[in-house]
C-alpha positions as CSV (number, residue, x, y, z in Angstrom):
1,X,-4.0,-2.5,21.6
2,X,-6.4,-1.6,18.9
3,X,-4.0,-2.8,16.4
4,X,-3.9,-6.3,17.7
5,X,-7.9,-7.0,18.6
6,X,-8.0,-5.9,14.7
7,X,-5.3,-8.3,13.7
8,X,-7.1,-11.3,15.7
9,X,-10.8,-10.5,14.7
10,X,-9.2,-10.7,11.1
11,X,-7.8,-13.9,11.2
12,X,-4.4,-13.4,12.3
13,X,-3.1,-16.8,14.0
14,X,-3.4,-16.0,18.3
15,X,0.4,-17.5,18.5
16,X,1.7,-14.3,16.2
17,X,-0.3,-11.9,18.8
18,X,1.0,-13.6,21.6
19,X,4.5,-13.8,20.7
20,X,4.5,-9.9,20.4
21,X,2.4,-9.8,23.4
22,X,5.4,-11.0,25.6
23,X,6.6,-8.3,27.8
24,X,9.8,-10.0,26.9
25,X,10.4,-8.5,23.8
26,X,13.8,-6.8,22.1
27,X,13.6,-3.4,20.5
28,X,13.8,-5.0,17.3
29,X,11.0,-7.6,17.9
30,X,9.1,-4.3,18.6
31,X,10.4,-2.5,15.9
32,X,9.5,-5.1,13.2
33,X,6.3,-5.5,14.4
34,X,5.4,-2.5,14.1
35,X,6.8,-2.2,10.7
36,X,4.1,-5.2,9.9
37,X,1.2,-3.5,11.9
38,X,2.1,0.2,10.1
39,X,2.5,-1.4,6.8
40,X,5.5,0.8,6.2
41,X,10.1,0.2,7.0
42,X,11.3,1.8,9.8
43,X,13.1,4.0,8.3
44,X,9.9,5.5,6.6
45,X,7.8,5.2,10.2
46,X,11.0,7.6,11.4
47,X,10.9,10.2,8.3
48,X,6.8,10.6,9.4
49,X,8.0,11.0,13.0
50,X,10.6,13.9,12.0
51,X,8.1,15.5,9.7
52,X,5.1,15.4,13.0
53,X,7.6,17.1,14.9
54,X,8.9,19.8,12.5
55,X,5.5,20.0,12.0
56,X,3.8,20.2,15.3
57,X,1.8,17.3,14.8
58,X,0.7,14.2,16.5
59,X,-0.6,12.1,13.7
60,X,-1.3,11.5,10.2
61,X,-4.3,10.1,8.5
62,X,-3.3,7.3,5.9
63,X,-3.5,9.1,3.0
64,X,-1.4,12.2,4.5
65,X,1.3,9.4,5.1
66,X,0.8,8.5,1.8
67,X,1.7,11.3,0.3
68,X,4.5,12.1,3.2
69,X,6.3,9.1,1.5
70,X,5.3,9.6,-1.5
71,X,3.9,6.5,-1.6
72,X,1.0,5.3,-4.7
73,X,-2.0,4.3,-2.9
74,X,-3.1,2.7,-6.3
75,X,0.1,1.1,-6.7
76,X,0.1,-0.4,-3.0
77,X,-3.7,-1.9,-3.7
78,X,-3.6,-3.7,-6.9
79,X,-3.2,-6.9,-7.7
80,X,-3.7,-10.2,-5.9
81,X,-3.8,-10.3,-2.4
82,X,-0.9,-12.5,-2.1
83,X,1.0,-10.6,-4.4
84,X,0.5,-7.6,-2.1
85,X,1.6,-9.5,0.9
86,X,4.5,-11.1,-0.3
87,X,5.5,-7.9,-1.9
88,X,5.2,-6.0,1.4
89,X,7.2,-8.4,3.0
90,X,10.1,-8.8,0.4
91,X,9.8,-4.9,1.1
92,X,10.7,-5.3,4.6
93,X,12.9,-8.1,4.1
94,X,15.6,-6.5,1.8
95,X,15.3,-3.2,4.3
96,X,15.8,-5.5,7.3
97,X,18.7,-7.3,5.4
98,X,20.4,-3.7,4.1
99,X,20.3,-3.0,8.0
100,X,22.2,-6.0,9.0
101,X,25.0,-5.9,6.5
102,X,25.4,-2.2,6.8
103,X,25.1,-2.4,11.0
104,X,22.0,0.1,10.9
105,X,19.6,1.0,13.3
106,X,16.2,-1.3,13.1
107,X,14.8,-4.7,13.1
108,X,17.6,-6.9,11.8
109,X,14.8,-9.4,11.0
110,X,11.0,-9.4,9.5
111,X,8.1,-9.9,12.0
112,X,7.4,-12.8,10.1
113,X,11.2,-14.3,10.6
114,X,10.8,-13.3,14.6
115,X,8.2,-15.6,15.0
116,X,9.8,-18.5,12.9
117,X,12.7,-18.6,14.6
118,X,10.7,-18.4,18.3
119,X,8.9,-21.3,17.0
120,X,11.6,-23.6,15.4
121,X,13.2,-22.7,19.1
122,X,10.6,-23.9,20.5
123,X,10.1,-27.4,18.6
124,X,13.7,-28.0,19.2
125,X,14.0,-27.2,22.9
């Protein structure tokens, strides 16, 4: 809940929130939003669950995630903001679009493509 009072006093369109706010919503609706709200795949969100539970743990602070994925935290802030979004999404993208052709587990889609279809429903119908 935190996550989402931080993503509308932000500046986050109310229509995103609310779309993920339905108590309608598939596994992979969930799973892609939290991809966008954790700033990390799946599939890495799942090797920080396996590694809290060899572990004994219940959480992570960002920068123990960080280096759990091995992950630059340089890299992931420089350069233009839009840069970093749009990279972050292509990120998710091409991870959503290995899932589909290979018939893996996870959001088949981005958060960002959830929403777009929703609303392009919605126009339509």
């Amino acid at each position: 809940m935190g996550e989402i009072l931080r993503l509308l006093q932000s500046g986050c369109d109310p229509e995103f929130v609310d779309f993920f706010s339905r108590e309608t919503l598939s596994e992979d609706e969930q799973e892609a939003f939290q991809e966008f709200l954790i700033g990390v795949t799946t599939e890495q969100i799942h090797s920080l669950e396996q590694l809290m539970k060899e572990e004994g743990r219940t959480s992570f602070s960002r920068e123990e995630a960080q280096a759990a994925l091995e992950l630059d935290p340089q890299a992931r802030g420089a350069g233009h903001p839009g840069v970093r979004a749009f990279q972050f999404f292509r990120e998710r993208a091409l991870a959503a679009a290995a899932r589909r052709m290979r018939d893996l587990d996870g959001p088949k889609k981005t958060a960002e493509e959830y929403v777009m279809i929703y609303f392009l429903e919605q126009e339509i119908g």
